[in-house]
Structure formats: structure tokens, C-alpha cells
KEKE-3310 file (N, C-alpha, C; in steps of 0.2 Angstrom, whole numbers, plus 5000, padded with zeros to 4 digits):
npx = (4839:4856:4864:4876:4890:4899:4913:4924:4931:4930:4919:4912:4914:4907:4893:4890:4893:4882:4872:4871:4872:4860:4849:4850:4843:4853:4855:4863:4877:4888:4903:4914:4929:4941:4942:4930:4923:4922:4917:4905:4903:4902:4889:4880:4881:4883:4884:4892:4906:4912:4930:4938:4956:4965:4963:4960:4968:4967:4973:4965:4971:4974:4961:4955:4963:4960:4947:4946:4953:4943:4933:4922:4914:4913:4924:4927:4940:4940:4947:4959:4971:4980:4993:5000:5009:5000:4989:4992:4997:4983:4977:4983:4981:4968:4958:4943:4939:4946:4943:4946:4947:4938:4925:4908:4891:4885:4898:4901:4888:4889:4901:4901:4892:4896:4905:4896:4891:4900:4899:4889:4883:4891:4888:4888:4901:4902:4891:4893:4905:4902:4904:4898:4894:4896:4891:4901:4917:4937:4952:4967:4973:4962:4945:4932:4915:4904:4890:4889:4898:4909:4926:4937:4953:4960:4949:4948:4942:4942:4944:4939:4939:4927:4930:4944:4936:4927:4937:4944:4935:4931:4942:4945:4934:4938:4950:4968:4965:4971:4970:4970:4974:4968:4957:4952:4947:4939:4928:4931:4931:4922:4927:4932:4944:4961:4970:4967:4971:4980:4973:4969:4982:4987:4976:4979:4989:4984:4977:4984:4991:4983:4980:4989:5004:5017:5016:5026:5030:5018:5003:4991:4986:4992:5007:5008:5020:5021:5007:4997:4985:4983:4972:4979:4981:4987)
npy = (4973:4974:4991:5000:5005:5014:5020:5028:5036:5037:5041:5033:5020:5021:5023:5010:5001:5008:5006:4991:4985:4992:4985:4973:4977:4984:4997:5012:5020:5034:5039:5053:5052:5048:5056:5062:5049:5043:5052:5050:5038:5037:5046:5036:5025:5012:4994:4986:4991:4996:5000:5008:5009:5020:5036:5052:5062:5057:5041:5026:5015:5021:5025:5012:5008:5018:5016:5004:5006:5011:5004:4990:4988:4978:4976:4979:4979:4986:4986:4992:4986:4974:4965:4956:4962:4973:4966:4960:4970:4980:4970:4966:4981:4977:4975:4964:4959:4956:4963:4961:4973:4975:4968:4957:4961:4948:4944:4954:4954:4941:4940:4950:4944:4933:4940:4946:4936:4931:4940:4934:4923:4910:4893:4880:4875:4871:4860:4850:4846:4840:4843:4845:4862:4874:4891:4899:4899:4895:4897:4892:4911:4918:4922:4917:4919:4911:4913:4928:4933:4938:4940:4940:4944:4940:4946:4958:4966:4961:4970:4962:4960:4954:4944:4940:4935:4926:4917:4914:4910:4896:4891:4889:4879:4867:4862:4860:4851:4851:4862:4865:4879:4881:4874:4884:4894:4888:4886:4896:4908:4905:4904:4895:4894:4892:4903:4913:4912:4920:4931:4920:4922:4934:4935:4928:4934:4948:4944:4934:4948:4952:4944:4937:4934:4935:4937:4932:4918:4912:4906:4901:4904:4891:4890:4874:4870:4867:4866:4871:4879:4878:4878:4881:4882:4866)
npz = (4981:4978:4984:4977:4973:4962:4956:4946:4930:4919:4907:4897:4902:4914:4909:4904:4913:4924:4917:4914:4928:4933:4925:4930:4942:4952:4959:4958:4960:4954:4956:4950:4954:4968:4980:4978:4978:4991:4998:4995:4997:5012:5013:5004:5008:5001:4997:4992:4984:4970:4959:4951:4949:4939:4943:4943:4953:4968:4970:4965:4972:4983:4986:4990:5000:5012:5013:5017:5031:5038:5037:5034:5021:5006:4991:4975:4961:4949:4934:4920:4922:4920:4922:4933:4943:4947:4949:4961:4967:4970:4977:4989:4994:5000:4993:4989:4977:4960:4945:4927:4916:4898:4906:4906:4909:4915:4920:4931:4938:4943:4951:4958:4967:4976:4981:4990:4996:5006:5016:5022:5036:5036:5034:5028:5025:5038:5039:5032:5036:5047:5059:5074:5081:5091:5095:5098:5098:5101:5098:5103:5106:5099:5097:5091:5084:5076:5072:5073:5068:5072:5074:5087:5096:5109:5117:5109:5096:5080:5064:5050:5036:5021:5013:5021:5033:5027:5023:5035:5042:5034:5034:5050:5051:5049:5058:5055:5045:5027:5011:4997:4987:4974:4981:4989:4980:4975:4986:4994:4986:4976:4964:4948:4942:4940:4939:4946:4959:4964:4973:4983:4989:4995:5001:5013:5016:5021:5030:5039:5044:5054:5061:5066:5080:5076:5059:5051:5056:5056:5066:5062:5051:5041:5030:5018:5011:4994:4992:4998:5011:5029:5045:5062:5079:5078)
capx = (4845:4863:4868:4883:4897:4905:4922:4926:4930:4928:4912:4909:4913:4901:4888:4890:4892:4877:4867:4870:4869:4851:4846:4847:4840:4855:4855:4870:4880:4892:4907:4920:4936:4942:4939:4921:4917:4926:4912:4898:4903:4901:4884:4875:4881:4883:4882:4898:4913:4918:4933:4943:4962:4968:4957:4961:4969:4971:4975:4961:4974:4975:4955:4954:4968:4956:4944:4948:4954:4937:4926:4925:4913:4916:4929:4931:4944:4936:4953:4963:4978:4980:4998:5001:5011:4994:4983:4992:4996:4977:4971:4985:4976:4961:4950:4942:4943:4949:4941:4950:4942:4932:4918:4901:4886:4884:4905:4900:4884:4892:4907:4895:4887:4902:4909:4892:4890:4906:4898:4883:4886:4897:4888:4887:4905:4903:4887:4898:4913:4903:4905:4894:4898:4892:4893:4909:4926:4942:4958:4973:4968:4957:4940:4929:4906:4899:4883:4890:4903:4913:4933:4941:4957:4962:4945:4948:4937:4947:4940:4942:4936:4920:4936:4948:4933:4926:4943:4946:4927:4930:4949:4945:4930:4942:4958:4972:4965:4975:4968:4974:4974:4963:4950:4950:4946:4931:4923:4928:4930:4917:4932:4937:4951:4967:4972:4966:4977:4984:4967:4970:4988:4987:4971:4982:4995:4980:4973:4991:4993:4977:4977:4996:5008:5021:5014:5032:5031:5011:5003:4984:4986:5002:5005:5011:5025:5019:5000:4990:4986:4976:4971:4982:4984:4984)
capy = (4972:4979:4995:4998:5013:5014:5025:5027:5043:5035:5041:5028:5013:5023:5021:5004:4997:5008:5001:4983:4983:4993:4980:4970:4978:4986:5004:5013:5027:5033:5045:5051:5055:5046:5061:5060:5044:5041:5056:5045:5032:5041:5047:5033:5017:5005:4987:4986:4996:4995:5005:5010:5011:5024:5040:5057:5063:5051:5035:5020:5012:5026:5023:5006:5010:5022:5013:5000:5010:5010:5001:4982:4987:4973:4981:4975:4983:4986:4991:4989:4986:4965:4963:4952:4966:4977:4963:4959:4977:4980:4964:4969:4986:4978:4972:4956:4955:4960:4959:4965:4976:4976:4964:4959:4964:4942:4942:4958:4952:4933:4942:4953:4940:4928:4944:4945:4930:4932:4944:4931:4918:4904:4887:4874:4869:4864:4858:4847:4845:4834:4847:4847:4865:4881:4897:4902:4893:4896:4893:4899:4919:4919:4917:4916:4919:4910:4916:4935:4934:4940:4937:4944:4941:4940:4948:4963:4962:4963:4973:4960:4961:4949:4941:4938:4934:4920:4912:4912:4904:4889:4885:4887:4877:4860:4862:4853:4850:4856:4864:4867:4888:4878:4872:4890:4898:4886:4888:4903:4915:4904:4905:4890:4892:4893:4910:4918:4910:4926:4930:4915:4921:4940:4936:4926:4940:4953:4940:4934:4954:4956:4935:4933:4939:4937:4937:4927:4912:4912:4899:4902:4900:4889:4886:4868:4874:4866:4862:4877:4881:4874:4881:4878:4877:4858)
capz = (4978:4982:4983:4972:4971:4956:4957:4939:4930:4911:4907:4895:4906:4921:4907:4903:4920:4927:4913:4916:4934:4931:4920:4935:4947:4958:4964:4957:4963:4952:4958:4946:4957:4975:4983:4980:4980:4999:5000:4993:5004:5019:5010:5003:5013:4996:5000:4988:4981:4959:4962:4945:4949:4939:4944:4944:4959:4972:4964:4967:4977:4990:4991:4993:5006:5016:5013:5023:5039:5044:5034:5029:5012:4998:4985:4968:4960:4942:4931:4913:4921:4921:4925:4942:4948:4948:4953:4968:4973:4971:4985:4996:4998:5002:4989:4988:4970:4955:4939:4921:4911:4900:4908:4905:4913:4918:4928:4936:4942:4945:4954:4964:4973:4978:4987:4996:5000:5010:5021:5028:5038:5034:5040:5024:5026:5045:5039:5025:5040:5050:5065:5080:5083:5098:5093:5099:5096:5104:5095:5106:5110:5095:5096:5086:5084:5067:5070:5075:5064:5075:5078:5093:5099:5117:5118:5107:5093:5073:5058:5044:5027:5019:5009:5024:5039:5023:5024:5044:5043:5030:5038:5057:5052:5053:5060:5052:5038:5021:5009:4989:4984:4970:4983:4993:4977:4974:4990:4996:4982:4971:4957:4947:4936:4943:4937:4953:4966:4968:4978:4989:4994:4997:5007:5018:5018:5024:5039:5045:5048:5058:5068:5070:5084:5070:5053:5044:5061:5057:5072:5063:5046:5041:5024:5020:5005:4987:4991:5000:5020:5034:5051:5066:5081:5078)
cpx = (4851:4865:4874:4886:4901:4911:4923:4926:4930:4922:4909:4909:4907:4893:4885:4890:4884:4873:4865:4870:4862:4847:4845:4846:4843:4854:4862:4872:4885:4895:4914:4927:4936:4938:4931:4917:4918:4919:4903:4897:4899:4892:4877:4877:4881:4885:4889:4902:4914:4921:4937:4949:4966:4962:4962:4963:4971:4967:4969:4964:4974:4966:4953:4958:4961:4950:4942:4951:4949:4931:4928:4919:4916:4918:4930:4934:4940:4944:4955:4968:4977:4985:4998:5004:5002:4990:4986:4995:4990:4973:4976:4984:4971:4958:4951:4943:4944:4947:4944:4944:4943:4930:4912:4900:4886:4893:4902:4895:4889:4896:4905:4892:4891:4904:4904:4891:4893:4903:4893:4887:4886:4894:4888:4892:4905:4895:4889:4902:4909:4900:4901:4898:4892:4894:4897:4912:4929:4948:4962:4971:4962:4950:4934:4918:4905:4894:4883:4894:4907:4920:4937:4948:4960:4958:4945:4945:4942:4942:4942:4937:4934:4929:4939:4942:4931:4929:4943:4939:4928:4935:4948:4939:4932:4949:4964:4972:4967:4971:4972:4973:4967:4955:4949:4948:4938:4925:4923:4927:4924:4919:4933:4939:4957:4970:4971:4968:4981:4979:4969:4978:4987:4980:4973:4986:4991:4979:4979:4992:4989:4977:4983:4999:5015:5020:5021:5033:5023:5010:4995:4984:4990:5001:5009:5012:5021:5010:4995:4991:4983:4979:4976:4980:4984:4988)
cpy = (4976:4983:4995:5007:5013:5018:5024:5032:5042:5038:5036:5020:5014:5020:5014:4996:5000:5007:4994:4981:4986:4987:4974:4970:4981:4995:5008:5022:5029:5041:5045:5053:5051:5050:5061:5054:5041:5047:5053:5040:5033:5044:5044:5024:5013:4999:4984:4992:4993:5002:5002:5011:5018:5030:5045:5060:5058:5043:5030:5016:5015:5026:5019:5006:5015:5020:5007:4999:5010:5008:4995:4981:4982:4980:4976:4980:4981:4991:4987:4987:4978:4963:4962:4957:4971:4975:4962:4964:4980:4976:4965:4976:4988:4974:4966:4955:4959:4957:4967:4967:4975:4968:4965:4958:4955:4940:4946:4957:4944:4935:4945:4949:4936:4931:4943:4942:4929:4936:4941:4925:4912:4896:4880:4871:4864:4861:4850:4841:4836:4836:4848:4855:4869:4886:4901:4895:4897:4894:4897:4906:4920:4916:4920:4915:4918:4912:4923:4936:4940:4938:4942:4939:4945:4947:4956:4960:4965:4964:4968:4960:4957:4945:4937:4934:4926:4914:4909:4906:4896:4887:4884:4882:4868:4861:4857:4852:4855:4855:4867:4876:4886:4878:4877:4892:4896:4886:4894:4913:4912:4905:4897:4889:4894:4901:4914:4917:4913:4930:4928:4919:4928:4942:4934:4930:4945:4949:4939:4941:4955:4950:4933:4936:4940:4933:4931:4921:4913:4903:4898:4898:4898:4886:4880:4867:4866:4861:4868:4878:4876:4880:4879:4884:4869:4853)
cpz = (4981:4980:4981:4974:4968:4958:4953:4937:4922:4909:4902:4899:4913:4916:4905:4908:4923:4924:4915:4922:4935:4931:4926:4943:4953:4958:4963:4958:4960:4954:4953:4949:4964:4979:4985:4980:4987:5001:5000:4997:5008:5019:5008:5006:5008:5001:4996:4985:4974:4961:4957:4948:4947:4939:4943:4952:4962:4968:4968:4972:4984:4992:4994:5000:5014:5018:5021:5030:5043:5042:5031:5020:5010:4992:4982:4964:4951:4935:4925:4914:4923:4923:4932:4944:4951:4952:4959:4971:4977:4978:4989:4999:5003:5000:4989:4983:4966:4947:4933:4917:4904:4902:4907:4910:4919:4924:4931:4941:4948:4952:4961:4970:4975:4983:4991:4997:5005:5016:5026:5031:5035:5036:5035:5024:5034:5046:5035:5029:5046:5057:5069:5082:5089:5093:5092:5098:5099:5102:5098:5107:5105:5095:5091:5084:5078:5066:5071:5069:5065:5078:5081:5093:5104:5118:5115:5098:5085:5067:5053:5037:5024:5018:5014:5029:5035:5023:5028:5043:5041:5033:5044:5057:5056:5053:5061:5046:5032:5016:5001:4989:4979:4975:4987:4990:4975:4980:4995:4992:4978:4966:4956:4943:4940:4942:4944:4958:4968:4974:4984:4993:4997:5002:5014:5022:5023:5031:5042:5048:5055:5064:5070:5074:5080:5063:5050:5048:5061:5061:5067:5056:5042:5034:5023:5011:4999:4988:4993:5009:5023:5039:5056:5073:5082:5083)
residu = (UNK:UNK:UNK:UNK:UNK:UNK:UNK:UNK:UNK:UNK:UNK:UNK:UNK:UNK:UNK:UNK:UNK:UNK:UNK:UNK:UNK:UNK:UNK:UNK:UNK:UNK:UNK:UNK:UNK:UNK:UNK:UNK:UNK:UNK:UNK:UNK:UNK:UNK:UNK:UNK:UNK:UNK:UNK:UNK:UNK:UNK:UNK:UNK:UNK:UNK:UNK:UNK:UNK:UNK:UNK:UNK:UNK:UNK:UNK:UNK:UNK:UNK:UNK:UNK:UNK:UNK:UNK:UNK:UNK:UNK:UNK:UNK:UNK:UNK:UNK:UNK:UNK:UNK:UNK:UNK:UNK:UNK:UNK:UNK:UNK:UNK:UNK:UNK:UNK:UNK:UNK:UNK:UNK:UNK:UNK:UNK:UNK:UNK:UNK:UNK:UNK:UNK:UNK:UNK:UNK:UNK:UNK:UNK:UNK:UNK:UNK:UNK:UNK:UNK:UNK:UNK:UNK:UNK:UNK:UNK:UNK:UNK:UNK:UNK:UNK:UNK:UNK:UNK:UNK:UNK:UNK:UNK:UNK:UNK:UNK:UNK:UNK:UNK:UNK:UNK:UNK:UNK:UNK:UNK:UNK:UNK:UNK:UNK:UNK:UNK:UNK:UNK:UNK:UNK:UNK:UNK:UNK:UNK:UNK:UNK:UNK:UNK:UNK:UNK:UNK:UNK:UNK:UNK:UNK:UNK:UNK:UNK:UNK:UNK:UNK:UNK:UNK:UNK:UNK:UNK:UNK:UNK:UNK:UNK:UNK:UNK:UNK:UNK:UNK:UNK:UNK:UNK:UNK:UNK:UNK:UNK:UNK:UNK:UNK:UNK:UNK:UNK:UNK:UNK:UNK:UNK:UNK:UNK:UNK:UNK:UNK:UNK:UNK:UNK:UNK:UNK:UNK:UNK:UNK:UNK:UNK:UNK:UNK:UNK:UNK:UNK:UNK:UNK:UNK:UNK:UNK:UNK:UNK:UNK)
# end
């Protein structure tokens, strides 16, 4: 099962989280401050990140921030704070999701495995799509290995995050094709209620930084104003 690292300085919510992820069977590491759990990191190599926002010291935000400088980890932001300004501060930091607390034992699992998923390869939509595909792809400088799951561009290779690489995978699979926020949340976060569609866009926000030559004249992934995005160059 998947190594876990809590970040959390509550000691009732550390007990209640490493309880039910226990119970089913993950490996839990639990650090109560940034500081040391950026130290746990480095220490126990989790298989995911639950990372509390308001910590002592350096703020949750500032770890998922550092976080992300040199590691693509899966980050679920695990917090009380529910306002849209939080949640979409939180997934422009980093994280792939954001779940309000409290939650049971059954979303955190559920949640848990959606983000991982994101990190294996990607083949049942261009299983779906129809696509006779090779291993590599080539779109304008960007290219692209589904079986490496690796994307380069103009042959320098880019650090992207389960969340942002999951996306590139499912839209570069047909190019052109538009897609709802709605139907990126159902195949690529494994969400389906509308309510998370701030996910779909601030994920967009993170990859246009890292695939475009100018992020606000994006050529990769174009959004097509009151429906959602597709792939381009088309």
C-alpha cells in the first residue's frame, strides 16, 4: 500500500487520519510542523503528501511551494479553510487536490487513489480515442513519451506534477478535441460534481507555466471561452 505523510499539527485530526488510513492498510508518517515534515520527506520518501495548511511556522502553503521545487510527490491539501480564495491559493501552489475538512476515512481513501492513479500511465482514453499511437508524439517543440511518461520540450525534459502530466496526457491524446471542465474532472481528477472545477482551471494555470512560451497567448492548451479547453496545435 502507499506510503503516506501527514503534515498536520492537530493532534486529534493526526489520530483520526493515521487511524483510518491504518485500518486500511497504508504506512503513515506523521509530522507536526513544515519544517519537519519537508525533513520526513527527504527521510521517508511517501508515495503521497496530506499537508495541513495552517501549521505552525512555515505556513502549509510555503511547503507545498517547496515541495514542488524539486519533487512531483502527490499533495492533497487536507484543511478547514473552504473558501475559494484558499482553495484556489492552495492548487496554485502545487497541490493536486484539496479536500475540506473534516473527511472520512472512505473520501480520503477514494481521493487518495485518483491522485495515484495520475502518476501510472495514462493509455485507456487513447484506448477509447481510437488512436493508433508510437510511444513518442510530437506536438510543435513539445514532446511527448506515454509509456516514460515523460515531456520534454525542445528536448529539455519538464518537472510536471501526477495532476498537470494526467491532463497533458488525456488532451494531447486528441488534438482538437473540446472538452467541458465537467468532463476533465470526471476523467482526469475521477470527480463528478461540479463544485471542483476550480481544480480543472488552476491546473491549467500550473502547465500553461511550464508548456507555453507565453502562458496568457497559450498555443498547447487553448481554452474555447464558456465550454472548457482542448489540445492545440490544430
Amino acid at each position: 500500500m502507499p506510503r503516506v505523510l501527514l503534515i498536520e499539527d492537530d493532534l486529534a485530526v493526526q489520530k483520526g487520519v493515521t487511524l483510518a488510513l491504518k485500518r486500511r492498510g497504508h504506512e503513515v508518517e506523521v509530522a507536526a510542523s513544515g519544517e519537519t515534515g519537508l525533513l520526513a520527506l527527504e527521510r521517508h520518501r511517501p508515495d503521497l503528501v496530506l499537508l495541513d495548511l495552517m501549521l505552525p511556522g512555515m505556513s502549509g502553503l510555503e511547503v507545498c511551494r517547496r515541495i514542488r521545487e524539486s519533487k512531483q510527490v502527490p499533495i492533497i491539501i487536507l484543511s478547514a479553510r473552504g473558501d475559494d480564495i484558499d482553495v484556489v491559493v492552495g492548487l496554485e501552489a502545487g497541490a493536486d487536490d484539496y479536500i475540506i475538512k473534516p473527511a472520512g476515512g472512505e473520501v480520503l481513501e477514494a481521493r487518495m487513489k485518483a491522485v495515484l492513479r495520475r502518476v501510472a500511465p495514462a493509455q485507456d482514453h487513447d484506448v477509447q480515442a481510437g488512436a493508433a499511437r508510437t510511444d513518442v508524439e510530437r506536438h510543435g517543440t513539445l514532446t511527448v513519451n506515454r509509456t516514460a511518461l515523460i515531456v520534454s520540450d525542445n528536448g529539455a525534459e519538464l518537472a510536471l506534477a501526477p495532476s498537470e502530466l494526467k491532463l497533458l496526457l488525456f488532451l494531447s491524446a486528441t488534438p482538437g478535441q473540446v472538452y467541458s471542465r465537467q468532463q476533465l474532472l470526471e476523467q482526469v481528477w475521477e470527480h463528478s460534481f461540479y463544485g471542483d472545477a476550480r481544480l480543472v482551471d488552476a491546473c491549467v494555470m500550473r502547465l500553461r507555466a511550464k508548456i507555453e512560451d507565453d502562458p496568457r497567448s497559450p498555443v498547447y492548451v487553448q481554452t474555447v471561452r464558456g465550454f472548457g479547453y482542448r489540445f492545440g496545435p490544430t
